[in-house]
N, C-alpha and C positions, 0 to 999 in steps of 0.2 A: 495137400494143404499148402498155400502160399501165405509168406509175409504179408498183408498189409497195412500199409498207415495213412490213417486219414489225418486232412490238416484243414482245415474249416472252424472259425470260431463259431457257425451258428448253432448252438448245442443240439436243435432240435432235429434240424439236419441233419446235425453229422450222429446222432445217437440211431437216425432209422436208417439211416447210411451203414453202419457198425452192424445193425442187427439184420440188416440183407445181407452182408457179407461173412457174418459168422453164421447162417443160417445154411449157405453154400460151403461150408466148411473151411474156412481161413482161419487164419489168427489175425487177430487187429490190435494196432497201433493207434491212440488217439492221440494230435496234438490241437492247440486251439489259437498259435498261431506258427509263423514262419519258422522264428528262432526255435521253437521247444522241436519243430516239424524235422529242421536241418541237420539237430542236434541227435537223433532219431537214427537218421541217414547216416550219421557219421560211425554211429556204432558200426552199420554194416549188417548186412542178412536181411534187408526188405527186398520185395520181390515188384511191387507195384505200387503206384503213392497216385492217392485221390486230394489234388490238392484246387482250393477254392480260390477265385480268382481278386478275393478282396477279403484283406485280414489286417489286423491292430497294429503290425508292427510292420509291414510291407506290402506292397503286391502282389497278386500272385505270381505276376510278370516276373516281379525280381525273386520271388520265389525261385522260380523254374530257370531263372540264370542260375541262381546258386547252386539250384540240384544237378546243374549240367556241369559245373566248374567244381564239382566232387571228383577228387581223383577215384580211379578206374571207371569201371561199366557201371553207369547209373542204369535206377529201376526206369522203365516207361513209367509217362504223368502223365495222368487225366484230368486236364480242367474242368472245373467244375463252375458255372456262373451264372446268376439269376437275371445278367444284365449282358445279351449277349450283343454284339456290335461287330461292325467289320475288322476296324483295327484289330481287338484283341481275338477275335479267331483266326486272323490270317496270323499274326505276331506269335501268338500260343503255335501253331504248327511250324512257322517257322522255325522257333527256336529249341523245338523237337519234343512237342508236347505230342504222346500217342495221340489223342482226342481231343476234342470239346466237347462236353456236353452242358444241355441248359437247365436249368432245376426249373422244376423238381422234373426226376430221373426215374423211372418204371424199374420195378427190380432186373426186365427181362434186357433192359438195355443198361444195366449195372452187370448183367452176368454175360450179355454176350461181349461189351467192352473189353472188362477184364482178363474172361477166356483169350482174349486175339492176343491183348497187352502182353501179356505172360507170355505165350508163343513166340512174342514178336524177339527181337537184336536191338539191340543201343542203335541208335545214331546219333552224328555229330549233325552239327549243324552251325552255321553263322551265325551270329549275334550281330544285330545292324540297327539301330534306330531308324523307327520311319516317319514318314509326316503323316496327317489328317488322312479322313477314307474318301475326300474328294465326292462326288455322287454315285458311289456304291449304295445303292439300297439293297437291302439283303434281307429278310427275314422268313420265309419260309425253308423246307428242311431240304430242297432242290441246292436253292440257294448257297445255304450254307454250308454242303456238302463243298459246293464247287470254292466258297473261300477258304477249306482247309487245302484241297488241294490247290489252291493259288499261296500258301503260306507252305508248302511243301517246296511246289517248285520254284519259288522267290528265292530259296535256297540255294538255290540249284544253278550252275552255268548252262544245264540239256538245255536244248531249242525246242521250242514248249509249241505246237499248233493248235490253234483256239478254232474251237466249228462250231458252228451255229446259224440259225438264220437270219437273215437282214433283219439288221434292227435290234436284235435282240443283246446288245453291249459287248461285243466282244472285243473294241476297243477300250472299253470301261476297264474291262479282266486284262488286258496289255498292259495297260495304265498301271493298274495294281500291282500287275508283278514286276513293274518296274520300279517305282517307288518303294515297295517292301523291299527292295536286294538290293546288294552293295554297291551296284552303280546307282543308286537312287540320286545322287548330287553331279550324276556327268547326263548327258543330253538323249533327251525321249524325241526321236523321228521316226513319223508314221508318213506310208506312201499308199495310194490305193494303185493298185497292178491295174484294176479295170477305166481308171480314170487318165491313164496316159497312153496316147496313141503307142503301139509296140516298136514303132521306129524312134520314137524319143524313151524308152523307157530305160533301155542299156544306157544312155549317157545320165539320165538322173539317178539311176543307183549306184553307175560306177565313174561318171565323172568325163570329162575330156581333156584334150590340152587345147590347144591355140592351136588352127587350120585342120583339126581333124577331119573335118568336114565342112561345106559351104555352108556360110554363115558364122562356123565357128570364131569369131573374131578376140574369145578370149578365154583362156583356162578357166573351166567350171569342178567345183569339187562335188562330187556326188554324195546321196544320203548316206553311203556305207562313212566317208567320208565325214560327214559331218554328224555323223552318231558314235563317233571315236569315242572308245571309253563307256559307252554309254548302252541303250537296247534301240533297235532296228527294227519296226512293225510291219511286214508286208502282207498290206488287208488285199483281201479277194488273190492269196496266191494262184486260185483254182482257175483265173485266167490269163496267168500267164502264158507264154508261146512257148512252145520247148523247145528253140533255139536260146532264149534265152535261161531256161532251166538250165540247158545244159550250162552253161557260165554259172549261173548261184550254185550249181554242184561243188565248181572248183573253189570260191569263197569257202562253203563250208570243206571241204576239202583240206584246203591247203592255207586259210587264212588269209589269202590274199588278194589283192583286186586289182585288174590291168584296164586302166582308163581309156576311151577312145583314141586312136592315135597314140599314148604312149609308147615305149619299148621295153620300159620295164615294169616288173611287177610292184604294188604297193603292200604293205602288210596293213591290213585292221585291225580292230580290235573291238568287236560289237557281240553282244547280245542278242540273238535273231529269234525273235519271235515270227508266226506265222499265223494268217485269218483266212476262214474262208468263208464261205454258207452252202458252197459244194461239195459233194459225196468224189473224193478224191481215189478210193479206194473204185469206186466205179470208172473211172473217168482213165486210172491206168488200165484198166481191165479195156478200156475203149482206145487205145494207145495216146491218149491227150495229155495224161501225164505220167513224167517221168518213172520207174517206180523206185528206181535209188534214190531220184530225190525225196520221195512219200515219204521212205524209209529215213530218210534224216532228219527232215524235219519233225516226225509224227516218233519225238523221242520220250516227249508227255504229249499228253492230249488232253485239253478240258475243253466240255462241251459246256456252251450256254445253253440252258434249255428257253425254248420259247416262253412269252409269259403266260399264254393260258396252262400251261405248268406249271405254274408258279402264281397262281390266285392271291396268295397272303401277300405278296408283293406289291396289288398291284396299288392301294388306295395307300400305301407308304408312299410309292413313285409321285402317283399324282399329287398329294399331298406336300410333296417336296418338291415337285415344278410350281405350283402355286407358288410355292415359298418362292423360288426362283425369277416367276415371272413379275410379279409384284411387292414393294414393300410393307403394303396392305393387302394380302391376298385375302382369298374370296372363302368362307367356308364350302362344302360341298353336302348337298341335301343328304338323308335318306337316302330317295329316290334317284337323284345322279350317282352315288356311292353302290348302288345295285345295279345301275344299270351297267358302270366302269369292270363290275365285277364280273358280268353276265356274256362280255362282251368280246368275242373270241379273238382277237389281236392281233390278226393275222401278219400287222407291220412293227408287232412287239413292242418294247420301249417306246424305240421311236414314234408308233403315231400314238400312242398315250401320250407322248409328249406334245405333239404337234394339236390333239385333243383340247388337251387342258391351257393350251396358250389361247388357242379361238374361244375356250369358253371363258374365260378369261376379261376379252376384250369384248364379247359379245353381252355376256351377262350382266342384264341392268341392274340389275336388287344385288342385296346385300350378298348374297350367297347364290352358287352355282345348280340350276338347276337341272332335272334331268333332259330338255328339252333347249337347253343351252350345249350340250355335248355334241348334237349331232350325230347321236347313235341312235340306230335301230334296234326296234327292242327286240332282245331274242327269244324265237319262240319259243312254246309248252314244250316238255321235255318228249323225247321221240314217244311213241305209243309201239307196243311190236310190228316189226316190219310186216310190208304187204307179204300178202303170202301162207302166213305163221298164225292159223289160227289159236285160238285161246284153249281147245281142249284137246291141240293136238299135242302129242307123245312129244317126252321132253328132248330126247336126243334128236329126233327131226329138229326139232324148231330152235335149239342149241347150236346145231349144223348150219343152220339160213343165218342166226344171228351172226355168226361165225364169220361167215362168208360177207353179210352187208358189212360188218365193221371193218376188214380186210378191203374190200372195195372202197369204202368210206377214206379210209388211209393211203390207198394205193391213187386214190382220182385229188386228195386234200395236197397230195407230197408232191405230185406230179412222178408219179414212178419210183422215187430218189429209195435207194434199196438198203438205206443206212438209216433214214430216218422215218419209215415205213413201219420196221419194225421195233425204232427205240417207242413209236406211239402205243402200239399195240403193246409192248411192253414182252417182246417174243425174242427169240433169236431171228438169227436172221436166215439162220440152213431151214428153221422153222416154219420160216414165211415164203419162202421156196418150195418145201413139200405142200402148202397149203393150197397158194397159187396153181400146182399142180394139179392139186385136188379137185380145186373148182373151175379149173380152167381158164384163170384170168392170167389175158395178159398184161404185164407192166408196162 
């Protein structure tokens, strides 16, 4: 039996709250705002605090500073909020909230929370003010999974690599963990590795002097350089050359950077995030990259998932480029709002974005219609595959299904053996024995 206290003025709430958790065998603590909540804590002997993200006398923000600014080992908090947003989920982990969660709460995700909370250790964590959530949209539970873990690592000094596929924001997620953490007031520099021929790419990350090479005619200070103090994004690491791998080794190495032509070393001081949309983990297996340097960078890793993963997201996006593209934006039909939903995205964000700007300017009436998108409509849902008659035996026709959705994934990814299996939702030793199985090659 553990301590808990709830601190939520909404009675209703916090009383079915109280009686799922006495019901699991706890003792409970009820407070109904911050002060009565802290005062609680200070006695000492709680074990877990269920505390709500907006109450009479504070926030739940400053809530969860206070509980963290208790002298010794504070209990884990779980926030609790019926108004969830970017800011305060990244801000609540940040500042070492165990969870978020959004009411109203199923008993079984009140009982599996607390189970982990209880198990878990104290941690500290930095307290930083941050600004606005910029064009994070977030609202399905993909999503918001990935903004705690961007409010963990915001925390964090590791070198964080973000994977995902084109398009799918994984500069948006850079962005954020930059501005949540302590450099948020020194300088955000993003580079793409695949947009600079590889003979100029060493002098723009690490700089030159004067005559390094022809043309040189005058000292350039490179991104590392000009992200002093600050975080350092390099999108599409996955095509870098491993000549020059091997140099961002020694950066992260040794902290330092030797500009073309210099002699001596420079010290930095950056932040190094990492992007790719490629299976890096394959790519050292194919000797293309490094694998010491996989290993430094890949110290967190958050994945953006694609957006047909992520469906609830997707008429917020749109909805919020509208906003963007006009100061009288366009409503969007029914009918276009189905079809935005239906429609598998293969270029993520970005071409919803690129979508909703053309219907935009194309769309004559007051509101966007489905035929102002420029989408195809997708077809009736599959029927069982060829093959797989209707009254054959379950385990055959279980077997073909098996097998087409596994091809389906392996011919959709183009082979990519990391995110093959995040579709199917398998391991990945899984989808090796399976391929074995049916004989497909990747």
């Amino acid at each position: 039996m553990a301590r808990i206290l709830i601190i939520d003025d909404d009675a209703s709430f916090r009383e079915s709250l109280a009686e799922t958790l006495s019901g699991l065998g706890h003792e409970l603590f009820l407070a109904t705002d911050g002060a009565r909540g802290l005062s609680f804590l200070k006695r000492g002997g709680i074990d877990a605090v269920f505390l709500d993200f907006r109450l009479p006398d504070m926030t739940g923000m400053d809530g969860l500073r206070a509980i963290k600014r208790l002298p010794g080992d504070t209990p884990p908090v779980v926030m609790l909020t019926a108004y969830t947003s970017v800011d305060n989920t990244i801000e609540a982990m940040k500042l070492g909230a165990f969870e978020h969660l959004a009411k109203p709460v199923g008993r079984q995700a009140v009982e599996n929370t607390l189970g982990a909370a209880l198990a878990s250790s104290s941690r500290t964590i930095r307290q930083n003010p941050v600004p606005g959530e910029g064009e994070f949209i977030a609202r399905s539970e993909r999503m918001r999974e990935t903004l705690k873990l961007i409010g963990r690592a915001a925390a964090s000094e590791a070198t964080v690599l973000i994977t995902g596929e084109t398009g799918s924001g994984k500069e948006i997620v850079a962005r954020a963990l930059h501005q949540h953490s302590a450099r948020a007031s020194h300088p955000f520099v993003a580079i793409n590795c695949v947009a600079i021929p590889h003979e100029l790419l060493e002098s723009e990350l690490f700089g030159h002097v004067r005559g390094a090479f022809t043309g040189a005619a005058a000292a350039h200070a490179g991104i590392f350089a000009q992200a002093e103090g600050g975080t350092l994004l390099l999108n599409e690491i996955g095509d870098m050359s491993v000549t020059l791998q091997a140099k961002l080794l020694r950066v992260l190495a040794e902290g330092v950077i030797v500009p073309l032509g210099a002699e001596h070393a420079q010290a930095v001081n950056v932040h190094l995030l990492a992007a790719t949309h490629r299976d890096l983990e394959q790519q050292v297996a194919e000797g293309r990259f490094r694998e010491d340097l996989f290993y430094r960078l890949n110290v967190i890793n958050i994945h953006v998932p694609p957006l047909r993963e992520r469906r609830e997201d997707i008429i917020p996006l749109a909805e919020h480029f509208l906003a963007m593209a006009s100061d009288t934006p366009k409503a969007l039909s029914a009918e276009a709002r189905q079809y935005l939903e239906m429609h598998s995205w293969p270029g993520n964000v970005r071409e919803l974005r690129n979508v909703i700007e053309r219907a935009m300017i194309l769309a004559r009436g007051a509101s966007i219609e489905a035929g102002d998108l420029g989408l195809v409509k997708t077809p009736a849902p599959l029927a069982l595959p060829a093959g797989v008659p209707l009254m054959s035996d379950l385990p055959r026709a279980l077997a073909q299904l098996e097998e087409m959705m596994i091809r389906a994934a392996i011919a959709e990814t183009g082979g990519n053996r990391t995110e093959a299996p995040r579709r199917l939702g398998i391991r990945r030793q899984l989808l090796y024995a399976k391929l074995r199985q049916y004989g497909i090659e990747p």
